[in-house]
ZAMARGU-4260 file (C-alpha; in steps of 0.2 Angstrom, whole numbers, plus 5000, padded with zeros to 4 digits):
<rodrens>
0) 5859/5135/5572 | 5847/5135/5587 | 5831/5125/5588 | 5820/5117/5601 | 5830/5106/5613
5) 5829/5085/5608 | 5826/5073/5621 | 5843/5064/5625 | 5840/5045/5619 | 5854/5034/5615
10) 5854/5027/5599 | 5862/5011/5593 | 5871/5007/5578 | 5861/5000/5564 | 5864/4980/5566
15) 5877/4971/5551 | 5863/4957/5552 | 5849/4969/5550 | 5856/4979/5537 | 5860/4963/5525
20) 5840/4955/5531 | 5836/4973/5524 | 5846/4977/5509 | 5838/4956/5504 | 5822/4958/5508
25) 5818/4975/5501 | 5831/4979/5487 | 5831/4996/5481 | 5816/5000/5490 | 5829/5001/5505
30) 5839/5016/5505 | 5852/5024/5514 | 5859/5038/5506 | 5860/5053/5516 | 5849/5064/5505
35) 5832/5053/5509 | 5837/5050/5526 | 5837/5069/5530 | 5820/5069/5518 | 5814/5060/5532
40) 5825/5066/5547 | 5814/5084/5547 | 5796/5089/5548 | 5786/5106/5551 | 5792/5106/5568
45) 5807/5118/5576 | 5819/5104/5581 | 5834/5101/5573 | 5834/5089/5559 | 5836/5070/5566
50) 5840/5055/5552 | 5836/5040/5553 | 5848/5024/5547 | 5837/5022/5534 | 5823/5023/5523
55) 5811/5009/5516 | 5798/5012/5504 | 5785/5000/5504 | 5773/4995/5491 | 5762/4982/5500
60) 5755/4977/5517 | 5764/4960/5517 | 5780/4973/5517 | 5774/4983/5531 | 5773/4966/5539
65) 5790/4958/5533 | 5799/4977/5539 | 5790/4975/5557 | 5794/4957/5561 | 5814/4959/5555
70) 5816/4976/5566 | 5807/4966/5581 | 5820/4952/5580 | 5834/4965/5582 | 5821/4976/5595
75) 5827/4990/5583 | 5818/5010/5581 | 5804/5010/5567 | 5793/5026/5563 | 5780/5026/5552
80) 5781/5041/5537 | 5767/5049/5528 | 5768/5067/5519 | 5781/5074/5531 | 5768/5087/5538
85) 5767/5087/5558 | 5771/5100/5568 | 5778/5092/5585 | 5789/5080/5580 | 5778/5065/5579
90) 5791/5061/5563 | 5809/5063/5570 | 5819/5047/5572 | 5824/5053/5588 | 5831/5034/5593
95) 5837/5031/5576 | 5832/5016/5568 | 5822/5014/5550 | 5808/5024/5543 | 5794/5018/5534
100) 5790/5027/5519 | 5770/5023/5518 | 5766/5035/5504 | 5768/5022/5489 | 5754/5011/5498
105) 5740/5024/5487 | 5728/5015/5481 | 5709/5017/5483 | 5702/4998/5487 | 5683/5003/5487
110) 5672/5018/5487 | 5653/5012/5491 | 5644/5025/5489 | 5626/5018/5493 | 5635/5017/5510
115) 5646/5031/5509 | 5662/5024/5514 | 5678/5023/5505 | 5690/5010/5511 | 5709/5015/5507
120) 5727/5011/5509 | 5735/5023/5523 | 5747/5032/5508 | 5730/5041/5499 | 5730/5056/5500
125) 5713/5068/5507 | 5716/5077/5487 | 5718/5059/5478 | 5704/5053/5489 | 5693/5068/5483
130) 5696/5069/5464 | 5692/5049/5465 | 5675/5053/5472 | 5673/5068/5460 | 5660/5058/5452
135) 5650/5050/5465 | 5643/5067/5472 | 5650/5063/5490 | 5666/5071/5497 | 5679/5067/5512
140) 5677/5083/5521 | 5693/5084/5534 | 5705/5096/5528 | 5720/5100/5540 | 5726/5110/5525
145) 5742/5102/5522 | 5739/5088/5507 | 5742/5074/5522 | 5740/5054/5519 | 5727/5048/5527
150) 5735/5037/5537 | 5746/5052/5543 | 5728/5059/5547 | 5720/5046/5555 | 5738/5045/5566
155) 5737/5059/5571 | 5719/5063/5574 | 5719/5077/5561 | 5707/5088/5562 | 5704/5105/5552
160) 5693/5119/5542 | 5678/5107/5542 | 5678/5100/5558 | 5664/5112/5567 | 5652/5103/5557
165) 5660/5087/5548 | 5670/5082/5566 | 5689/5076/5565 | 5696/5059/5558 | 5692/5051/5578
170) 5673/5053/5572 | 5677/5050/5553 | 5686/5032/5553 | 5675/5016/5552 | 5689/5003/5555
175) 5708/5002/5551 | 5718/4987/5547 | 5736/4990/5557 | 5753/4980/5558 | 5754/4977/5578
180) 5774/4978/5584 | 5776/4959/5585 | 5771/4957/5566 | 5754/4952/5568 | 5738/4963/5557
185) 5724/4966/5566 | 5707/4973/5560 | 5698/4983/5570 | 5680/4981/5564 | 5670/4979/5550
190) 5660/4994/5539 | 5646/4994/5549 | 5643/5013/5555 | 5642/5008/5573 | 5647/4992/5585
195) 5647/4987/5603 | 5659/4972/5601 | 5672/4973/5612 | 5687/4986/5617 | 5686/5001/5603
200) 5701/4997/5595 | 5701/5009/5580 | 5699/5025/5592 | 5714/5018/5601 | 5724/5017/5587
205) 5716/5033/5579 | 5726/5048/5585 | 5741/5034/5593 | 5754/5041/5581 | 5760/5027/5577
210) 5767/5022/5593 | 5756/5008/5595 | 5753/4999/5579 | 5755/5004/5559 | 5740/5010/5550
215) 5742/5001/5533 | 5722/5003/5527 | 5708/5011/5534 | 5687/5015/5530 | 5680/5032/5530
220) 5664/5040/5529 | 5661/5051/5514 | 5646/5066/5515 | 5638/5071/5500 | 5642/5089/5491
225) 5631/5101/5496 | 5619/5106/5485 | 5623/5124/5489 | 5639/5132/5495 | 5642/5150/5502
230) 5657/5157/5511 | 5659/5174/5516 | 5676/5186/5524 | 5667/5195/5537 | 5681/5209/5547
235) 5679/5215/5565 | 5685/5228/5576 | 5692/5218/5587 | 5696/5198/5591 | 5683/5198/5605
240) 5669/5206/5593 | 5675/5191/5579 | 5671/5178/5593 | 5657/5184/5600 | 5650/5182/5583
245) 5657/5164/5584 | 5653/5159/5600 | 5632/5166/5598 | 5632/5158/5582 | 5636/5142/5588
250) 5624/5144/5600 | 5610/5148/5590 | 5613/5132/5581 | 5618/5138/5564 | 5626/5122/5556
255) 5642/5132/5550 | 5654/5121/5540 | 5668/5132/5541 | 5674/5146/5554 | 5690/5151/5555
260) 5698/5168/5564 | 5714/5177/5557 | 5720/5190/5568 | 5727/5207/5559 | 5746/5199/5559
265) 5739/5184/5550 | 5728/5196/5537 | 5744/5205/5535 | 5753/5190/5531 | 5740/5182/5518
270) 5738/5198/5510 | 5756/5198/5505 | 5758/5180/5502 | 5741/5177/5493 | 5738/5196/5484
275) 5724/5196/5492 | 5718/5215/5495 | 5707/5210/5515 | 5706/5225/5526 | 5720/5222/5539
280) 5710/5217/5555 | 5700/5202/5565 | 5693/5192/5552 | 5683/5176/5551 | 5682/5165/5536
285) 5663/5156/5533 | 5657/5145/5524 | 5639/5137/5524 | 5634/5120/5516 | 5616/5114/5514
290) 5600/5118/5502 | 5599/5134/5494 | 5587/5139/5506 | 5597/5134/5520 | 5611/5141/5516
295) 5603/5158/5514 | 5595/5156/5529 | 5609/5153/5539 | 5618/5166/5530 | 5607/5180/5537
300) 5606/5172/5554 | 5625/5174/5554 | 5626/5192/5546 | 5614/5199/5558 | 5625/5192/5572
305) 5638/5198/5567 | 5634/5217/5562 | 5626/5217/5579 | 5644/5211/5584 | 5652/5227/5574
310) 5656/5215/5560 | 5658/5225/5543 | 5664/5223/5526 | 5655/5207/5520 | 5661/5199/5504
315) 5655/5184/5498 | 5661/5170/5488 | 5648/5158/5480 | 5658/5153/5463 | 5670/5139/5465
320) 5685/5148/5459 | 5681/5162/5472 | 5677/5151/5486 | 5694/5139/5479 | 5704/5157/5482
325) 5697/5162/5499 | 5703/5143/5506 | 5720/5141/5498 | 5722/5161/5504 | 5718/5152/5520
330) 5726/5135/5520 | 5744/5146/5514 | 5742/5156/5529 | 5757/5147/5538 | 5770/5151/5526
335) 5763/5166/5524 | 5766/5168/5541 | 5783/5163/5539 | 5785/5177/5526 | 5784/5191/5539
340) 5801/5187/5544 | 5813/5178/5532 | 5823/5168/5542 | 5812/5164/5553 | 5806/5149/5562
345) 5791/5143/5567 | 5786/5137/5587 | 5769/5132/5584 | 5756/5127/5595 | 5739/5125/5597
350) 5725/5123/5609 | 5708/5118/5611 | 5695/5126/5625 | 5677/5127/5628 | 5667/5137/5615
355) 5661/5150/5627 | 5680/5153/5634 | 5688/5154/5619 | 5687/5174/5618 | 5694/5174/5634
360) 5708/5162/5631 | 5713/5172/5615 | 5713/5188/5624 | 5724/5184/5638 | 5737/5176/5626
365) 5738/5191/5615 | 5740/5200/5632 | 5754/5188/5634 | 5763/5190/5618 | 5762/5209/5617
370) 5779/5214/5631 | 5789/5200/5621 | 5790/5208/5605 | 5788/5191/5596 | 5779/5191/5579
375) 5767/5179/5585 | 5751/5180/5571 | 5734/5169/5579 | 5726/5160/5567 | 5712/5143/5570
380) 5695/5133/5568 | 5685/5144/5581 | 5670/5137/5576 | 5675/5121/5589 | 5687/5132/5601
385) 5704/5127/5594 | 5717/5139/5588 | 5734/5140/5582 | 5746/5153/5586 | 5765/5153/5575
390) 5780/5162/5586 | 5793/5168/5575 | 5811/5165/5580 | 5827/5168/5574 | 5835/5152/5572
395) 5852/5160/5579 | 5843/5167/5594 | 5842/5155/5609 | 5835/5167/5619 | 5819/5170/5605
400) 5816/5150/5608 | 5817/5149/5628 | 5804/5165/5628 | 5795/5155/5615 | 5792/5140/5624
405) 5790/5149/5640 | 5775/5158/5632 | 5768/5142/5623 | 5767/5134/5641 | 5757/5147/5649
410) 5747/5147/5635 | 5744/5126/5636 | 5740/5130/5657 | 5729/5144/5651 | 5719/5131/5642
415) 5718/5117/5652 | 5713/5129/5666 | 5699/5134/5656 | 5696/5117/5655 | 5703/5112/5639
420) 5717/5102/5631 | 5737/5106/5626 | 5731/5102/5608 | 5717/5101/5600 | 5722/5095/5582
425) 5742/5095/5582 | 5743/5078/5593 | 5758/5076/5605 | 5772/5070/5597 | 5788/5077/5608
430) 5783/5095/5610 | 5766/5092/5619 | 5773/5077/5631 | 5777/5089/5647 | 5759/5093/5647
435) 5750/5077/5646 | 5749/5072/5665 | 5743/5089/5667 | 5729/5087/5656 | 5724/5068/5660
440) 5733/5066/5680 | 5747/5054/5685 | 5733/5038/5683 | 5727/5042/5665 | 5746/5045/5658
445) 5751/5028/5669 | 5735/5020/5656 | 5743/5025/5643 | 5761/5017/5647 | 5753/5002/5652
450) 5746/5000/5634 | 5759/5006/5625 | 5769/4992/5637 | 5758/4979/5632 | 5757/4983/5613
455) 5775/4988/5611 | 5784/4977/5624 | 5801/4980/5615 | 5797/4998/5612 | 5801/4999/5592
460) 5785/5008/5587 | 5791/5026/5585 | 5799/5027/5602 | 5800/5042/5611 | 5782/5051/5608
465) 5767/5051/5617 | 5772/5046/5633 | 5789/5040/5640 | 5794/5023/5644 | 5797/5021/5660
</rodrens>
């Protein structure tokens, strides 16, 4: 079977000593058996599966500890594990060594609602999170779609359906407590909203993958429910009319919570997937959170904008259960996706530009697509310039993957000269890494090997992502 090519990294053998410190220390929560190392050898991404030498499960902070200090005696691979759910290889073992299974470290330490924060261990999930604060009348509103851990989010900066007005988890995490590659915990602040004491250490570990420390616990900010919530399916006659409609909206200032664009391919797909019956065109998903006066205010801004646009067809969801089916219709339109041809595999990218050249980013890529004959559906979080496009391949095709790649890289030089970024919500991992210098030059890459040097000196911490070693 093909798949995306791995970077060549030897791999050593996993030490007799480490193995017995192991099977000592953590019992039966250390596991080898080749079923839960290829549990933990995959992710969403197209490369081939990579398994680590084993698994641990830990239960406690003092374990991510212990796990840390005996693979930095034996300068030995460790990667960090959450839900499984990242799309460019941020998970894959690619040096072998031992992954840390993080998702039994749920528990919620404290919700303070008078200061809307929730401090957590990294295995919670943003679902768990939520139905713990049902009662409080607040919410944690980053949603990538996927039920990720938090810590997975906060790794990999996770973004998502809310982000146009809610921000991503770089705007949403107060402080983190992370196990540094030596052994040693850090803190990176207290629950105060906002500081000026010293280097920013929670923003350099927020989004880091995991390559520089292990996220164990962090604080967020919660927001309270909105007294009224509206979301609306709006169709277009074209993706430029559909962000048009975007791009005026956000500039009129109409605080939006949710704005997300499915081309026809993608409303094809969730129609089949989802039984939904959408008309099959351009469509953008709203959703508007405030007062009830607010919201109908903002609502009638964004309707008239959008007819003026060419915008037709307006159904609207204000029951929860409607507005629950829109969003899962929505949040499923990946393996949806994936439905339109069984087989297939998924390259998937994404890209973030400037709000008012995003239409022409789109345009040019769909102009791009078309002479391939890829099923490529577009798909994103407009509202903030970022979207997602899935290139079907068949896996038995290695010709499908080379045009793939060649498009998704003409796509990322598209967006950085429009002056944007290789990836506004996917993060790195292995697939992004040949873009980075062009997006932050030879001296800002050379930063970030400099810091990864000093925090990593023995490079264990997920080696491989982000930037290389030398």
């Amino acid at each position: 079977m093909s798949a995306l090519s791995l970077p060549e990294v030897s791999r050593r053998p996993l030490p007799a000593e480490l193995l017995a410190a192991l099977q000592t220390r953590f019992g039966a929560q250390f596991v080898t058996s080749h079923a839960q190392r290829l549990a933990h050898g995959r992710d969403e991404s197209a490369y081939p599966d990579t398994l680590p030498d084993g698994v641990v499960y830990a239960t406690t902070g003092k374990e991510v500890v212990d796990l840390v200090k005996l693979c930095a005696d034996f300068a030995y691979p460790l990667v960090a594990w959450g839900a499984g759910t990242s799309l460019e290889g941020h998970l894959l073992p690619i040096a072998g060594g031992i992954t840390l299974d993080l998702s039994q470290l749920n528990q919620i330490l404290a919700i303070h609602p008078e200061d809307m924060t929730a401090t957590v261990q990294a295995g919670v999930t943003r679902e768990a999170l939520n139905a713990a604060l049902a009662h409080t009348g607040l919410f944690f509103p980053i949603d990538p779609g996927a039920n990720a851990t938090l810590g997975g989010m906060a790794s990999t900066r996770a973004s998502g359906t809310n982000a146009v007005r809610y921000g991503t988890m770089r705007d949403n995490v107060v402080n983190v407590t992370a196990v540094l590659a030596n052994g040693e915990v850090v803190q990176t602040g207290q629950r105060a909203r906002k500081s000026s004491a010293g280097y920013d250490l929670t923003r350099l570990l927020v989004g880091a993958e995991g390559t520089l420390g292990i996220i164990t616990e962090l604080t967020v900010k919660l927001y309270p429910q909105p007294e009224a919530i509206s979301a609306a399916v709006v169709r277009f006659p074209s993706v430029s009319a559909a962000i048009a409609t975007v791009i005026q909206t956000i500039q009129l200032g109409v605080p939006v919570a949710r704005c997300e664009l499915l081309d026809q391919l993608t409303i094809e797909a969730v129609n089949a997937h989802s039984q939904t019956t959408l008309e099959p065109a351009p469509t953008l998903f709203l959703e508007f959170h405030g007062s009830p006066a607010g919201v109908a205010e903002q609502v009638a801004q964004v309707q008239a904008v959008a007819q003026e646009a060419g915008g037709a067809d307006f159904q609207w969801a204000t029951r929860p259960e409607d507005r629950s089916k829109l969003w899962k219709a929505r949040h499923h339109a990946y393996f949806a996706c994936l439905q339109l041809r069984p087989g297939a595999r998924a390259i998937t990218t994404d890209v973030c530009v400037p709000i008012s050249r995003l239409g022409e980013c789109i345009e040019a890529t769909l102009a791009d697509v078309g002479p391939s004959g890829l099923m490529a559906p577009i798909l994103g979080h407009v509202g903030d310039g970022n979207f997602h496009m899935l290139m079907l391949v068949d896996p038995a095709q290695p010709a499908e993957y080379s045009l793939a790649e060649a498009i998704s890289a003409r796509l990322v030089e598209r967006a950085l000269a429009l002056e944007g970024t290789c990836t506004g919500e996917h993060g790195v991992g292995l697939h992004k890494m040949p873009y980075l210098e062009a997006e932050v030059g030879s001296a800002g890459l050379a930063a970030m090997r400099a810091i990864k040097h000093a925090l990593d000196p023995k490079n264990i911490l997920n080696p491989g992502k982000i930037v290389s070693w030398a």
